[in-house]
C-alpha positions in Angstrom: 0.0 0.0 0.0 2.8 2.5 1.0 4.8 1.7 -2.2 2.0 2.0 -4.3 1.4 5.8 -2.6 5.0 6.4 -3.2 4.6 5.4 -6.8 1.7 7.7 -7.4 3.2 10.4 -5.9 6.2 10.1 -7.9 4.5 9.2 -10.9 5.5 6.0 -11.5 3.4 3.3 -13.0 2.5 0.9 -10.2 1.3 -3.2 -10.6 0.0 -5.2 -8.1 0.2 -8.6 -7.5 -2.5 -9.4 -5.0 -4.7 -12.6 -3.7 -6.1 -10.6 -1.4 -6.8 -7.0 -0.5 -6.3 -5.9 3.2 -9.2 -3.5 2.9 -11.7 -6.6 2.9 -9.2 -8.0 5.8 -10.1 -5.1 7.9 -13.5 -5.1 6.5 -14.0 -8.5 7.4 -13.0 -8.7 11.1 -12.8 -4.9 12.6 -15.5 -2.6 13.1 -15.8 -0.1 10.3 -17.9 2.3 13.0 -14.5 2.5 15.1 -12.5 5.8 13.9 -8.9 3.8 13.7 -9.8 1.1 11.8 -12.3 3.3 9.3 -9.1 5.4 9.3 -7.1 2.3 7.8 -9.3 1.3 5.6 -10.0 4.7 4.0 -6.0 5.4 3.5 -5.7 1.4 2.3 -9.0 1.9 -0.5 -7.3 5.2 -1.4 -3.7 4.0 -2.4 -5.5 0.9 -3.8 -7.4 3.0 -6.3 -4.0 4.4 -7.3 -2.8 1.5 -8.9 -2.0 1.4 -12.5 -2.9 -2.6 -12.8 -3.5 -5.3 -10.4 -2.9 -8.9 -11.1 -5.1 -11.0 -9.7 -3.9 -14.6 -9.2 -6.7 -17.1 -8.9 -8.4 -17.5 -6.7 -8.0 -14.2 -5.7 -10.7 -12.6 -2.8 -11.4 -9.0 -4.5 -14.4 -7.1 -5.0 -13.8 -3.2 -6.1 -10.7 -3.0 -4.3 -8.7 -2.2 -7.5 -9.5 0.3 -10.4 -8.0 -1.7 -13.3 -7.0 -5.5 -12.9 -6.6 -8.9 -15.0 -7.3 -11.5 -13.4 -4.6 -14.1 -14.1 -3.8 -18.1 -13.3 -2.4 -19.2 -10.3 1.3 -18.2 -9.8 2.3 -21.5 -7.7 3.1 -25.0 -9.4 0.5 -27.5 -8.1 1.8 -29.7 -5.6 2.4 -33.5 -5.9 -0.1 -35.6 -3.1 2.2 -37.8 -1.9 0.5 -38.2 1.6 1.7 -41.7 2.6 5.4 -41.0 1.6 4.9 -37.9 4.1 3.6 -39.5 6.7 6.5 -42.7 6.2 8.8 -40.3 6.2 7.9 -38.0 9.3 7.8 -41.7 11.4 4.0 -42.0 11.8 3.0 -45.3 11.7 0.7 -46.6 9.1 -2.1 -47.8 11.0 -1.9 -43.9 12.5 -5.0 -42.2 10.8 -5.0 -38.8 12.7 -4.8 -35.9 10.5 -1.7 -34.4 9.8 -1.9 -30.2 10.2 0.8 -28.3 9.1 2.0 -24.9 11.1 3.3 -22.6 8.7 2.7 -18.4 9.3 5.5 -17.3 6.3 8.0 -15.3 7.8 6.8 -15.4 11.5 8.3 -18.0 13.9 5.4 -20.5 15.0 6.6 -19.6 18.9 4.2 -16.5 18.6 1.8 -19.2 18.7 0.4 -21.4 21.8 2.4 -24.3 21.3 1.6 -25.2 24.7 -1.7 -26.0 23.9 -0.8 -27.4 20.7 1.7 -29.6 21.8 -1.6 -30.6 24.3 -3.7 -31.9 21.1 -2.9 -35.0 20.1 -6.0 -35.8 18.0 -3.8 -34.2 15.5 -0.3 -34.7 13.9 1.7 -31.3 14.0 4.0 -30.1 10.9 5.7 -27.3 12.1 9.2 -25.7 10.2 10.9 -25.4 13.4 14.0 -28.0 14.2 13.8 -27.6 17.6 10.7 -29.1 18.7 9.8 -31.1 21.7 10.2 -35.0 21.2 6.4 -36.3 21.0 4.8 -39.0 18.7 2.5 -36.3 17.1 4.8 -33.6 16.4 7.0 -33.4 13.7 9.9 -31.1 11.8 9.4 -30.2 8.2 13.4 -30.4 8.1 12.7 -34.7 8.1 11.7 -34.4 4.7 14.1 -31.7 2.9 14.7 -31.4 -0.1 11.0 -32.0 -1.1 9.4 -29.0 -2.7 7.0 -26.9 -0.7 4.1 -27.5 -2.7 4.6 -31.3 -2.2 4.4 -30.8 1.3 1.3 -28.5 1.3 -0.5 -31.2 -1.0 0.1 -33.8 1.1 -1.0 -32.9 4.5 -4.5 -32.3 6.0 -4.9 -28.9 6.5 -2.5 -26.0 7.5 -2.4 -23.2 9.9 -1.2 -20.1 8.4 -2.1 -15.8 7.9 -4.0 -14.1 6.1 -2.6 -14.1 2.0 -0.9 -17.5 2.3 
């Protein structure tokens, strides 16, 4: 949002590349009546409309957020589903049938997270990109099965735990 201000200000031809838009993120779970987070919104919508294209990846969760915009295929290879290879690999036995959830917030460490209480649920089989992880059955390092690709990874678990735009 700030680079596509500075952009417009310096009048610079600006493209997005956007799934999401944080305007409906704001929109979706903060008040729009409170003055802050109208505030935010307002100033996001207004360098939004200052875009000179957005490229929209699908599927991409937009309404009006952008002026001008092609909507284009998804950017990411599709995975391979290799989910018994994953689970062989991370140790869990075959006969094992809980689901297998991987942790995985981008940039941010997974300790801003309970793990506590994650650690606690064993229902579940915990991916997490950490090495240094507590020794339990049920949680497991991503690091066991380097040099996969990413995308195998994501195709092959259950479900994953992430942020907004991932």
């Amino acid at each position: 949002c700030v680079t596509i201000a500075a952009a417009h200000r310096l009048n610079i031809p600006s493209v997005a590349i956007a799934s999401l838009s944080w305007d409906h993120i704001i929109k979706a779970y903060f008040s729009l009546d409170d003055p802050i987070n109208r505030g935010w919104w307002l100033r996001m919508r207004e360098n939004y409309a200052k875009t000179t294209l957005a490229l929209l990846p699908q599927p991409a969760i937009m309404g009006d957020t952008f002026p001008r915009y092609e909507v284009i295929p998804p950017l990411a290879s599709p995975g391979r589903t290799r989910k018994g290879e994953l689970r062989q690999a991370l140790g869990i036995a075959i006969e094992d049938e809980r689901p297998l959830i991987m942790v995985n917030l981008g940039g941010m460490p997974s300790h801003t997270l309970p793990l506590e209480k994650i650690f606690q649920e064993i229902r579940y089989h915990w991916l997490f990109k950490e090495t240094q992880l507590p020794s339990m059955d049920h949680v497991h390092s991503i690091h066991a099965v380097e040099p996969w690709p990413f995308e195998d990874i994501l195709g092959s678990v259950n479900a994953v735990v992430s942020k907004p735009g991932y």
